[in-house]
C-alpha positions in Angstrom: 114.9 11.9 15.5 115.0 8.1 16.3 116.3 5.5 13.7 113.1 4.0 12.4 111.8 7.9 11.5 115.2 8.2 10.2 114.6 4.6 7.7 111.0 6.2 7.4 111.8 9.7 5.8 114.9 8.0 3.7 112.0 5.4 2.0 109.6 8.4 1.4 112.7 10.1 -0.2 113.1 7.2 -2.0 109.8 6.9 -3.4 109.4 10.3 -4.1 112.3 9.7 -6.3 110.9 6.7 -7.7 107.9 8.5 -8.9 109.7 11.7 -10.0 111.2 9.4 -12.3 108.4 8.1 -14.0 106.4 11.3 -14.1 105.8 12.8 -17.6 104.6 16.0 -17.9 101.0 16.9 -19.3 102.0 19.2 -22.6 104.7 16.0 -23.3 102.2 13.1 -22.1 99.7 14.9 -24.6 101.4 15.3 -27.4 103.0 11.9 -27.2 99.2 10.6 -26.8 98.7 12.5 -29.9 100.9 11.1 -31.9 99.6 7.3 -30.9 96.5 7.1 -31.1 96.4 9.1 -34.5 99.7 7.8 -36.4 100.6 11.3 -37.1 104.0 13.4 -36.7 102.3 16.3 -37.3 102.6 18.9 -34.2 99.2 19.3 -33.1 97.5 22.3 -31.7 97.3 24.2 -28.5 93.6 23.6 -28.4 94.3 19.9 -29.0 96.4 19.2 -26.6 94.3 20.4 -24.2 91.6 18.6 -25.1 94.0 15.4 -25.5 95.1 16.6 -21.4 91.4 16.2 -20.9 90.9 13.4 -21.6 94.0 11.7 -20.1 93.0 13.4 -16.7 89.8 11.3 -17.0 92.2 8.2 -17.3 94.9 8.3 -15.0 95.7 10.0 -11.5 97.1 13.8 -12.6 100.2 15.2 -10.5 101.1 18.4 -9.7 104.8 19.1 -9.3 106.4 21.7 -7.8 108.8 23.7 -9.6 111.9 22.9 -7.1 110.2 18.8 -7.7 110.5 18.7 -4.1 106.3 18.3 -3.7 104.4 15.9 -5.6 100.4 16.2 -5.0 98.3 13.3 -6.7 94.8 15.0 -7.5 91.8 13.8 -6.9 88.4 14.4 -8.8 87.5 17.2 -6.1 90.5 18.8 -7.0 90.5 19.4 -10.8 86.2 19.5 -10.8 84.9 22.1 -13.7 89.0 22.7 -14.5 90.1 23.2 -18.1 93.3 22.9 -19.4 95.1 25.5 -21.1 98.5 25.8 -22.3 98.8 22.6 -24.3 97.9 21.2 -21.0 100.5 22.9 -18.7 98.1 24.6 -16.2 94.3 23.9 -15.6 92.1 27.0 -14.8 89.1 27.1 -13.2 86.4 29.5 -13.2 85.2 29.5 -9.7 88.0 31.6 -8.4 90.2 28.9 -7.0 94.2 29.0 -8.2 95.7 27.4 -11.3 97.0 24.0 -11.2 100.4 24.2 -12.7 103.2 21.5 -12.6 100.9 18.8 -14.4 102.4 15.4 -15.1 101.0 11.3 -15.1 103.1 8.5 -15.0 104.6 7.0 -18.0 102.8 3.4 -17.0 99.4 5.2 -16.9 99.8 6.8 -20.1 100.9 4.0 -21.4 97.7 2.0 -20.0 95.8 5.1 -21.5 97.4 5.2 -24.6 96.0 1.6 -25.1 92.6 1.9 -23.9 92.2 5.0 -26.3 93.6 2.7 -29.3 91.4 -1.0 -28.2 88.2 1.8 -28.2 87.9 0.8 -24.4 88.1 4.2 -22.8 85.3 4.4 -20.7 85.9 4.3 -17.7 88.6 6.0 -15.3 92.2 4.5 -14.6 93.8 5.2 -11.4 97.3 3.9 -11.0 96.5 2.1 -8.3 95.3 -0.1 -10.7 98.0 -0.3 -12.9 101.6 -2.5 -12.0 104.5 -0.5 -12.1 106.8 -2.4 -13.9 110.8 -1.8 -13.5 
């Protein structure tokens, strides 16, 4: 392995890192959603919270993690088509055969952003965070 690979896989380590860090997972994103764009502390439902997932999947770029975190996999449309949440939003399912999505998380800027497009009524239209600055 030559140096620059070696500088190479060390700054893919390091982002990787970087956006482990700033993941939130899909049942917590959701239910903190929940709470701010309705004002209530009140523990909402299962059903709810998948619908919340939903519609924060329209919004932002959905992760899957792995359960050792060593793979992050940004989804695209194609991947979660026809997919419904379940679980508060902790796996999406799918109908046509193809294997659950578990591991579900967006980054805390993008539910952020969300949060405040839900809120300013200005949720129309799909948020990637490519479009978003990460701020540190």
């Amino acid at each position: 392995m030559n140096s620059s690979q070696n500088s190479s896989d060390a700054l893919d380590r390091e982002a990787r890192h970087r956006l482990l860090d700033e993941l939130i997972f899909m049942h917590v994103a959701a239910t903190w959603m929940h709470a701010k764009t309705t004002g209530r502390n009140v523990n909402p439902s299962e059903s709810e919270l998948d619908r919340l997932a939903q519609k924060l999947a329209r919004l932002a770029t959905l992760y899957s993690v792995s359960d050792d975190r060593k793979s992050i996999v940004a989804l695209g449309s194609h991947d979660t088509h026809r997919g419904r949440f379940k679980m508060a939003g902790r796996v999406m399912e799918f109908r046509d055969g193809r294997s659950a999505i578990t591991g579900l998380a967006v980054t805390l800027t993008s539910l952020k952003a969300a949060i405040d497009r839900l809120n300013a009524g200005t949720a129309r239209y799909p948020m990637q965070d490519s479009e978003l600055s990460v701020k540190k």
